[in-house]
Structures are given as structure tokens and as C-alpha cells.
C-alpha positions as CSV (number, residue, x, y, z in Angstrom):
1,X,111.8,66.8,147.8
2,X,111.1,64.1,150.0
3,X,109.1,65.4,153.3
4,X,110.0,63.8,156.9
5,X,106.9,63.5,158.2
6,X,103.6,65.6,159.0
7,X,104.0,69.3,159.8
8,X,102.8,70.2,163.0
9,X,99.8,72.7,162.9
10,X,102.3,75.1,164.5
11,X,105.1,74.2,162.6
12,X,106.5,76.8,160.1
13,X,110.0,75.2,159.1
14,X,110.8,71.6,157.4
15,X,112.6,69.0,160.0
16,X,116.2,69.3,158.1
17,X,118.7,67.4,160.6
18,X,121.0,65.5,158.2
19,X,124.4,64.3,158.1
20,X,125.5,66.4,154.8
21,X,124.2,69.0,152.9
22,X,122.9,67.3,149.8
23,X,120.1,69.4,148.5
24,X,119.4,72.4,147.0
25,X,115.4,73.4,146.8
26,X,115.2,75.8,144.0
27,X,112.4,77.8,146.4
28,X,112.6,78.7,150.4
29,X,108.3,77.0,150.7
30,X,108.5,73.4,150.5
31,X,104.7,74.0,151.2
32,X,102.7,77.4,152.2
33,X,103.9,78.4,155.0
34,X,106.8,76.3,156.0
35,X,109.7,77.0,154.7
36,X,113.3,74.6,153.6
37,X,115.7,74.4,157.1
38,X,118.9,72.6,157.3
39,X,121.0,71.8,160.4
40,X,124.3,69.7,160.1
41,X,127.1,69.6,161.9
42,X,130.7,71.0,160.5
43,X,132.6,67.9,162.1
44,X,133.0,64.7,161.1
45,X,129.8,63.4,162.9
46,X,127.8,64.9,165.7
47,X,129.6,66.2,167.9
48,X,132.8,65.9,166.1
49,X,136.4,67.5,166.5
50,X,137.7,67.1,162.7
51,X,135.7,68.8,159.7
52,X,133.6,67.2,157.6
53,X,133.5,70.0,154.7
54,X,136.2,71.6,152.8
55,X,136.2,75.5,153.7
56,X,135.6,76.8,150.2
57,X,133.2,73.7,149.1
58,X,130.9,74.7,152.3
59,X,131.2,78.3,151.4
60,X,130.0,77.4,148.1
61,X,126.7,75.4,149.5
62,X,125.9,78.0,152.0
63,X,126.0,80.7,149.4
64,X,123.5,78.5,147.3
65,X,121.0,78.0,150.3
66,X,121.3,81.5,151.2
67,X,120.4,82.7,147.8
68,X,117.3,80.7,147.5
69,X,116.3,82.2,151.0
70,X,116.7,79.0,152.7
71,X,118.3,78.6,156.4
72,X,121.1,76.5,156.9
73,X,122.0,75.9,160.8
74,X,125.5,74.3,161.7
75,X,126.5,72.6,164.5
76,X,129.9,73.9,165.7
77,X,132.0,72.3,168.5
78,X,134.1,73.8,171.5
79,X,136.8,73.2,174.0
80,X,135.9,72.8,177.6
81,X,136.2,76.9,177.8
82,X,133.2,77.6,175.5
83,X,135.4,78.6,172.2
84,X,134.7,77.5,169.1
85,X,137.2,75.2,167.5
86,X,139.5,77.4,165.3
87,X,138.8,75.5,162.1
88,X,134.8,75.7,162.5
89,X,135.4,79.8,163.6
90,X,137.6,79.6,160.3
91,X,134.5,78.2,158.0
92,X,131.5,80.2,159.7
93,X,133.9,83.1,159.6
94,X,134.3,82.3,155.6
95,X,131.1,81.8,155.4
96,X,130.5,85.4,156.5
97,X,132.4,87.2,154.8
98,X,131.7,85.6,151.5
99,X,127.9,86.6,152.0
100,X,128.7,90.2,153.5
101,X,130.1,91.1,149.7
């Protein structure tokens, strides 16, 4: 895996903002002591109203990170009242319960 830079001293976590999830470390340490981090968004861009996964393909590559001990962070998107959008409540929520079995 390709690194994004020095590690702070303090640092314990890889930078992982992307656009996509589109690798799978087969170990949560990409070096001692810091371990694999992902944050992406579930729209189309940051930001973004529409999705940019299937529900059942991200379910999929969370389960995967998640297994490996890896975090995966989403960005999720609401309406000017503070709620979620339904469809990214709908895939965290999928998410959730897949992982709860």
C-alpha cells in the first residue's frame, strides 16, 4: 500500500480520505502503531445528495474492512433539519445490521 505522506509523531491512524473504497489491507497496521482508516463519502461526491454505492455492494466492502479490523468512516448528508438522507440512513442502517449477525 501506497502511504500519503509522513506520519506525525502523534499520529496513530493512516490519512484515508478518498473518493471510493478501493482497497482492502489484508492487516489493520500499515506500520506499528498506526493503523488502516478510510473516510468516503456515500454520495456521488462530497457533499453529495445521490449515492455513489449500491446498498448491498457497500455492505459487502464494509463487512471486508470490518473483518480485517480496519475503520471505515462515511460521510453522510442531511436536509436543512439535521436528518440523514433516507437512502444514506438506508445503507449505514444495512450496514448495521449485517455486522450485528
Amino acid at each position: 500500500m501506497e502511504k500519503f505522506g509522513p506520519i506525525p509523531p502523534y499520529g496513530d491512524y493512516s490519512s484515508g480520505e478518498k473518493r471510493t473504497v478501493d482497497e482492502f489491507p489484508k492487516n489493520r497496521w500499515i506500520e506499528d502503531g498506526v493503523q488502516w482508516f478510510l473516510f468516503t463519502y456515500l454520495g456521488e461526491k462530497w457533499g453529495g445528495k445521490g449515492p455513489q454505492f449500491e446498498t448491498d455492494s457497500l455492505v459487502s466492502m464494509a463487512k471486508k474492512i470490518i473483518e480485517n479490523e480496519e475503520v471505515l468512516c462515511l460521510e453522510v448528508v442531511t436536509d436543512s433539519k439535521g436528518n440523514i438522507l433516507p437512502h444514506h440512513l438506508n445503507q449505514i442502517s444495512a450496514i448495521g445490521q449485517k455486522l450485528s449477525r
